[in-house]
C-alpha positions as a Markdown table, in Angstrom:
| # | Residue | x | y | z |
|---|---|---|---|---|
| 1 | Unk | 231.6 | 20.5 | 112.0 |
| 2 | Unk | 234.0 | 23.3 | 112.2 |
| 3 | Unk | 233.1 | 24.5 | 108.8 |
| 4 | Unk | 229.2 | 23.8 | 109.1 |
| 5 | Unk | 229.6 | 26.4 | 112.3 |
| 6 | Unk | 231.5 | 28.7 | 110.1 |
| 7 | Unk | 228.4 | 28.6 | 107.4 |
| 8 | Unk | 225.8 | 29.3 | 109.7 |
| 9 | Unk | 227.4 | 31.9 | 111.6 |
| 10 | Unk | 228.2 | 33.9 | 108.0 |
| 11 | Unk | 224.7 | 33.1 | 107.0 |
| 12 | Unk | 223.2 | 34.2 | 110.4 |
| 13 | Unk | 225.2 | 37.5 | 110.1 |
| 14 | Unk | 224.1 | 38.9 | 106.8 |
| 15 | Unk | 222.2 | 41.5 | 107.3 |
| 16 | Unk | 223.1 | 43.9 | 104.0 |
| 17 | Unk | 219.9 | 45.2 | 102.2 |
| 18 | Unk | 219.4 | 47.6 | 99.6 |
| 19 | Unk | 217.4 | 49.9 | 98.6 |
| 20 | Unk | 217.8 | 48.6 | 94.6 |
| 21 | Unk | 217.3 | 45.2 | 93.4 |
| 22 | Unk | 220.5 | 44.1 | 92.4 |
| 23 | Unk | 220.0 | 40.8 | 89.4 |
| 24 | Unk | 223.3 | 39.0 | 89.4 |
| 25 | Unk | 223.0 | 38.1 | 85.8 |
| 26 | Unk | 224.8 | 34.5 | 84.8 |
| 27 | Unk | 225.6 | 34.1 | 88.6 |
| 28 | Unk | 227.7 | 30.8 | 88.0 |
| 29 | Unk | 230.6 | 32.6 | 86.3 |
| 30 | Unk | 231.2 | 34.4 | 89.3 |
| 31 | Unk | 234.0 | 33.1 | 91.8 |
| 32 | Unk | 232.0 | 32.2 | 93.9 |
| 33 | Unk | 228.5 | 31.5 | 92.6 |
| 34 | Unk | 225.1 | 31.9 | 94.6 |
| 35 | Unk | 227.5 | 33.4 | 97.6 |
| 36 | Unk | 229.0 | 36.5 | 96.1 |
| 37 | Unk | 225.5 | 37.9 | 95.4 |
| 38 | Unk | 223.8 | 36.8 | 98.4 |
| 39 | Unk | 226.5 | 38.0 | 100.5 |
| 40 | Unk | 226.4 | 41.5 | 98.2 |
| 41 | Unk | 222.3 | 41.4 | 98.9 |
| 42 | Unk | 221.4 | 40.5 | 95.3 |
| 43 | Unk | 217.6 | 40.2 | 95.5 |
| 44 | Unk | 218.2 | 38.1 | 92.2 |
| 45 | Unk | 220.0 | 35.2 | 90.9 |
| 46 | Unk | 220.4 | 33.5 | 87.9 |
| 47 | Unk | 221.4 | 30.8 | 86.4 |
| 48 | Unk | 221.3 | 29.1 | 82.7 |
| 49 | Unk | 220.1 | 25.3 | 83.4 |
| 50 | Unk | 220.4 | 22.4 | 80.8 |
| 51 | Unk | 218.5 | 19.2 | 81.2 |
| 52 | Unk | 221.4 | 16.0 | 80.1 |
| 53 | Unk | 220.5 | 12.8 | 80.9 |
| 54 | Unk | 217.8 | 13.3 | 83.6 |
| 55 | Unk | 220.2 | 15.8 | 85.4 |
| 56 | Unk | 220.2 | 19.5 | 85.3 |
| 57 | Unk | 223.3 | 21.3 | 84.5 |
| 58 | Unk | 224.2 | 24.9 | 85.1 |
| 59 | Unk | 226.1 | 26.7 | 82.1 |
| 60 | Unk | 226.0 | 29.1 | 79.7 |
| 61 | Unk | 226.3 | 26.7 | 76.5 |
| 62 | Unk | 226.0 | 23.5 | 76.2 |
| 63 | Unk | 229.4 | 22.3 | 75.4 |
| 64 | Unk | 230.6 | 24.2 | 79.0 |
| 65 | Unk | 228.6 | 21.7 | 80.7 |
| 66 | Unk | 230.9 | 20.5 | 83.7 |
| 67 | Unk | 229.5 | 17.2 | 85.5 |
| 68 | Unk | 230.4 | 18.9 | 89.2 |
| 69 | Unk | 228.4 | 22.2 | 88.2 |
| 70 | Unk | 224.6 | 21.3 | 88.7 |
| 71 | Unk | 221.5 | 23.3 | 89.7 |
| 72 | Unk | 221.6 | 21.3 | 93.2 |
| 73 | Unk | 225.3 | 22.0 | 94.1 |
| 74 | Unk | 225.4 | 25.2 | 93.1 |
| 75 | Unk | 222.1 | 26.5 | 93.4 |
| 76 | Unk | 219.4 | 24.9 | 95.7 |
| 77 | Unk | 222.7 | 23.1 | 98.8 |
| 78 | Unk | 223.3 | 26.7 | 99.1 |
| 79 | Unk | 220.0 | 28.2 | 99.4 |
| 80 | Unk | 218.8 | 25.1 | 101.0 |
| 81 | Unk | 221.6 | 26.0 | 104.1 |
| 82 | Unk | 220.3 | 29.9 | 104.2 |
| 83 | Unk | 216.7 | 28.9 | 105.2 |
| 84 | Unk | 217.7 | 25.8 | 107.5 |
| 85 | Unk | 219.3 | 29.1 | 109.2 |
| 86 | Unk | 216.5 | 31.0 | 109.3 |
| 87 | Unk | 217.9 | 34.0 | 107.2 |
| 88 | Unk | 214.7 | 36.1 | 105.6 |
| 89 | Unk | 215.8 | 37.8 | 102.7 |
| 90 | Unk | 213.9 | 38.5 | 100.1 |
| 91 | Unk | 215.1 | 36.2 | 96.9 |
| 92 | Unk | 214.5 | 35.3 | 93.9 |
| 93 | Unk | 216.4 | 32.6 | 91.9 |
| 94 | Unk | 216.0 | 33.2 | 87.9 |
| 95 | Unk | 216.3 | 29.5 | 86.2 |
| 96 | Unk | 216.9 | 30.2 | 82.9 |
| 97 | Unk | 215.8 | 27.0 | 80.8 |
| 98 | Unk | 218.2 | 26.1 | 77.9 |
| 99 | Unk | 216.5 | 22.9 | 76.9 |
| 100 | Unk | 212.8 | 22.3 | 76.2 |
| 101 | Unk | 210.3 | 23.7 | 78.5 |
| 102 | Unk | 208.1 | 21.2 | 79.4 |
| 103 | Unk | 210.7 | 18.2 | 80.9 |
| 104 | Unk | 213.0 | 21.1 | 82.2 |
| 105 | Unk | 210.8 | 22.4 | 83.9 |
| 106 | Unk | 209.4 | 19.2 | 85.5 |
| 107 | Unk | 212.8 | 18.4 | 86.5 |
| 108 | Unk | 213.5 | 21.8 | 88.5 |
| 109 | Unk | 210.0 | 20.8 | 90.1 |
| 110 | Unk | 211.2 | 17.5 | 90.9 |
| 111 | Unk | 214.7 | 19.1 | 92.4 |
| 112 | Unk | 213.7 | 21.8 | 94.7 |
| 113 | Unk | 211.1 | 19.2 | 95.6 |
| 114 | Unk | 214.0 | 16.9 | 97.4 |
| 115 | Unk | 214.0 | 19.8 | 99.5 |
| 116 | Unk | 211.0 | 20.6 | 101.8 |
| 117 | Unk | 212.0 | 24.1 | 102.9 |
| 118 | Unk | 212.8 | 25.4 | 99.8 |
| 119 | Unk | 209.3 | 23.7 | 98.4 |
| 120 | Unk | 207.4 | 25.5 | 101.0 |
| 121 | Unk | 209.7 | 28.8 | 101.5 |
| 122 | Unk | 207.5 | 31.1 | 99.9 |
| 123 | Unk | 204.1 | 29.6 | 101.7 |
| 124 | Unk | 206.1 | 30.3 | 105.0 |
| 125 | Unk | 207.0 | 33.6 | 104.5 |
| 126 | Unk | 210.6 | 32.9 | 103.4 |
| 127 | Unk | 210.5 | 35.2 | 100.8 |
| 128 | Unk | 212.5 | 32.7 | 98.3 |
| 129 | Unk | 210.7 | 32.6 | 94.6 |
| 130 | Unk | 212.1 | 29.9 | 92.0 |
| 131 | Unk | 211.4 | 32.1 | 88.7 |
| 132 | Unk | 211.2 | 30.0 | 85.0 |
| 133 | Unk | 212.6 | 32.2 | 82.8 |
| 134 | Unk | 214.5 | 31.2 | 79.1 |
| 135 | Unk | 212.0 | 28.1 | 77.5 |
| 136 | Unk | 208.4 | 28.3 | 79.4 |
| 137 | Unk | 205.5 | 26.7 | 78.7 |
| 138 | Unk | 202.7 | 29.0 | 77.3 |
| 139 | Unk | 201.4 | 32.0 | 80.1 |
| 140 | Unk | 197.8 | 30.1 | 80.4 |
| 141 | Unk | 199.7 | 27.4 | 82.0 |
| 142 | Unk | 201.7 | 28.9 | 84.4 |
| 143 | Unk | 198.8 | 27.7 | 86.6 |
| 144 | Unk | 199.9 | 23.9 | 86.5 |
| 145 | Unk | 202.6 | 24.6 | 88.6 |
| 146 | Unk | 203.2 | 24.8 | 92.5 |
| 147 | Unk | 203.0 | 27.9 | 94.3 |
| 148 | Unk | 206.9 | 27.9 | 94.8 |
| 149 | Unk | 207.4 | 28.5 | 90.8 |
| 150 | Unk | 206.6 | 31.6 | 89.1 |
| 151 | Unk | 207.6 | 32.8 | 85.7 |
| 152 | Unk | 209.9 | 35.6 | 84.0 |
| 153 | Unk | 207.6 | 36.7 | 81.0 |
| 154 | Unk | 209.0 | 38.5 | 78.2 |
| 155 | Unk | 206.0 | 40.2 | 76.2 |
| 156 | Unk | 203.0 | 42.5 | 76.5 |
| 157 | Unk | 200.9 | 41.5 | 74.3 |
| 158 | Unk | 199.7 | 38.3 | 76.0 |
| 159 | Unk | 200.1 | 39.6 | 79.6 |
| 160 | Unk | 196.7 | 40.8 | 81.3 |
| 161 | Unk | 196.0 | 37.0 | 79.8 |
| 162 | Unk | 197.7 | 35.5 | 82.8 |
| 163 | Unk | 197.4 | 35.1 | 86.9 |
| 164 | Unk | 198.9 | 37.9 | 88.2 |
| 165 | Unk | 200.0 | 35.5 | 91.3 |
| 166 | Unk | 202.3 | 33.3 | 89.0 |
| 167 | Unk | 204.2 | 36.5 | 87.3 |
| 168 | Unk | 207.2 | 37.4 | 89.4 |
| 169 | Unk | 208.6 | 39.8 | 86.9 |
| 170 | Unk | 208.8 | 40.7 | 83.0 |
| 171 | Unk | 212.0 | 41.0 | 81.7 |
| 172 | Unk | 213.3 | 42.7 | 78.0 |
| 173 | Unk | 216.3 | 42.4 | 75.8 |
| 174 | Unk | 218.0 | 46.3 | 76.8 |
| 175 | Unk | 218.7 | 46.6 | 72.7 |
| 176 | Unk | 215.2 | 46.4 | 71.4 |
| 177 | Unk | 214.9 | 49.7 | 72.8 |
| 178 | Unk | 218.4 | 51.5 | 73.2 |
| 179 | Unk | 221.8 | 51.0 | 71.7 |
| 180 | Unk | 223.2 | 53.4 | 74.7 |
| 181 | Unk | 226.6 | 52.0 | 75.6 |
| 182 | Unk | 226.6 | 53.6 | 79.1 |
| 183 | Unk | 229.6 | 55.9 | 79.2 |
| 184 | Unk | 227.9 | 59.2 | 78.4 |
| 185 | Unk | 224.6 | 60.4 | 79.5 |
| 186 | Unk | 221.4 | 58.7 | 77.9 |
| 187 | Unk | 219.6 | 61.1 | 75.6 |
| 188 | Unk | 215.9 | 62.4 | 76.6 |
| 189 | Unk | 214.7 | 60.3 | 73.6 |
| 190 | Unk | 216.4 | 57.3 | 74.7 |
| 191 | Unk | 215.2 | 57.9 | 78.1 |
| 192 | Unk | 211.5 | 58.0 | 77.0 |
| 193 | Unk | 211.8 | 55.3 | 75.1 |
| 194 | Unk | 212.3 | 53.2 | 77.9 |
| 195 | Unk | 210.5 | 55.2 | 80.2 |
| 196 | Unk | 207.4 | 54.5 | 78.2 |
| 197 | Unk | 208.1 | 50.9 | 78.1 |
| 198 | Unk | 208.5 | 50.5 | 82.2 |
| 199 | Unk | 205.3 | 52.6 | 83.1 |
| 200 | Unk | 203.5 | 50.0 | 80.8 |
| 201 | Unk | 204.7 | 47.1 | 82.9 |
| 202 | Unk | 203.8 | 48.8 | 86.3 |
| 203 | Unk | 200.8 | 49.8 | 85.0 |
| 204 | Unk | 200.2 | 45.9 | 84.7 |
| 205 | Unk | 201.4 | 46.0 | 88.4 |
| 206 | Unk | 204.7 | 44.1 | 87.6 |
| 207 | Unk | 208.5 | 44.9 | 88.2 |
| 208 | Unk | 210.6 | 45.3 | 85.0 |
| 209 | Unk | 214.2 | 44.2 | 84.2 |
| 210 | Unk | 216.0 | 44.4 | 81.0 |
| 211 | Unk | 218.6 | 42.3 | 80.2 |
| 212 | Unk | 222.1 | 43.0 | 78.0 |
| 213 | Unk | 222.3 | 46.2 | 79.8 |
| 214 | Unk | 225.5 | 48.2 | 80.2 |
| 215 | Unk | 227.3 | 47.4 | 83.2 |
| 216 | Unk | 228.4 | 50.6 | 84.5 |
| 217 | Unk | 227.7 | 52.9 | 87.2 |
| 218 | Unk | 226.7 | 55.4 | 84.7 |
| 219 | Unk | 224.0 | 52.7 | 84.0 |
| 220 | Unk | 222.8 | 51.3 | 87.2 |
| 221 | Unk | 221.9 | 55.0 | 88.4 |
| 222 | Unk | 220.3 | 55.7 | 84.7 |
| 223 | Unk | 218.4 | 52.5 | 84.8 |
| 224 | Unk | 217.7 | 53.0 | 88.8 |
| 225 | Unk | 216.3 | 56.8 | 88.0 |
| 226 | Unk | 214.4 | 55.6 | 85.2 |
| 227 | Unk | 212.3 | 53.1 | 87.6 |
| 228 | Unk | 214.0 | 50.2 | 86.5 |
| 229 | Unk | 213.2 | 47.5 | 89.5 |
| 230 | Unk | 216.0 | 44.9 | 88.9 |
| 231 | Unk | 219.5 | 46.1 | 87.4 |
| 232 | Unk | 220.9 | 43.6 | 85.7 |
| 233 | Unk | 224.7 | 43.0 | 86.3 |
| 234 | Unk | 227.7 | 40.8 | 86.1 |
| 235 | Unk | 229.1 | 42.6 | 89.1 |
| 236 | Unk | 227.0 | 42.3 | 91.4 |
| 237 | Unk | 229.4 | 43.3 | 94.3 |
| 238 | Unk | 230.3 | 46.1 | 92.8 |
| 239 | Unk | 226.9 | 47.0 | 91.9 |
| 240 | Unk | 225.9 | 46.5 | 95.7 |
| 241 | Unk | 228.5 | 48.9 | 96.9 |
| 242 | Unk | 227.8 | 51.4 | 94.1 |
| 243 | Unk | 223.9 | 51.5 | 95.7 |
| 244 | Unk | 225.2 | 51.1 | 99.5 |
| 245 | Unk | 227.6 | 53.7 | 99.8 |
């Protein structure tokens, strides 16, 4: 009971918001996964699921599958105890499929189903989004789906194709467009480069992220300047502090 007290009362304090969207990329290597970047204000988490056997596994390969380390445990307990407690902060948890899209993705439905306040957290105003990202099923069927899934897309070319309700985000690979290493300034060219490919997603009225970005402050404030809505980082502490201080 003691403990269960001690939850709600960390849960009930937090209170640290930022003015950047932090995305703690791979959340389940940190020390504490789901908490760290929740505590730190992380408007993003993510995590690489696997579907084994009917159950869903968080990892980043297959062979570090770890029985004790599912998408429940680590992932949907946790949130599950921040909206029993009432705690509105904006979130959005980045399932990354591994394994085909079509099964995976009915068995995150089925999970976060086993959970009626997560199911209906975005209809009350919760704030919490469950975003497919990785293996998803084809953008004209993002509509199959309940209102409490949306989808990471990763391309242009099919976008103004889809409902603009379902699409929380679209997200690119950092090196298709820069080899910048983050620990000098980013040329002009570099900068519109990426500059160009940004205003073309908000012109779609979406928020960007790129992933495999560096992970330096040098980066975040490039990346921030350049309009870049969700930094992607493996610190996501440090990253928060760098933003709140």
């Amino acid at each position: 009971m003691l403990r269960n007290l001690l939850t709600f009362l960390l849960i009930a304090g937090l209170n640290n918001v930022l003015a950047q969207k932090i995305h703690s990329h791979n959340d389940y290597v940190q020390a504490r996964p789901f908490w760290e970047a929740y505590e730190s204000g992380a408007k993003s988490i993510e995590a690489d699921v696997y579907l084994i056997d009917g159950k869903l596994y968080v990892a980043h390969e297959k062979n570090e599958i770890n029985p004790e380390r599912t998408l429940e445990k680590l992932y949907l307990e946790p949130l599950n105890k921040v909206v029993k407690a009432r705690k509105r902060q904006e979130l959005q948890i980045l399932i990354d499929l591994k394994t085909n899209a079509e099964p995976t993705l009915r068995a995150v439905e089925k999970a976060i189903s086993k959970y009626p306040k997560l199911a209906n957290a975005h209809s009350l105003k919760k704030y919490i989004k469950f975003v497919i990202s990785g293996n998803r099923p084809p953008i004209l069927e993002y509509t199959k789906y309940p209102n409490y899934i949306f989808f990471d897309h990763q391309s242009l070319k099919d976008l103004s194709k889809g409902d603009k309700s379902k699409i929380a985000l679209v997200s690119f690979s950092f090196g298709s467009y820069s080899k910048w290493k983050g620990d000098k300034p980013m040329t002009d060219e570099e900068k519109l480069k990426l500059k160009t490919i940004i205003d073309s997603v908000h012109t779609y009225g979406y928020p960007i992220r790129f992933w495999a970005t560096p992970d330096t402050p040098l980066a975040w404030q490039t990346l921030f300047d350049l309009s870049v809505d969700f930094i992607n980082t493996d610190q996501p502490k440090a990253s928060s502090s760098f933003f709140n201080k």
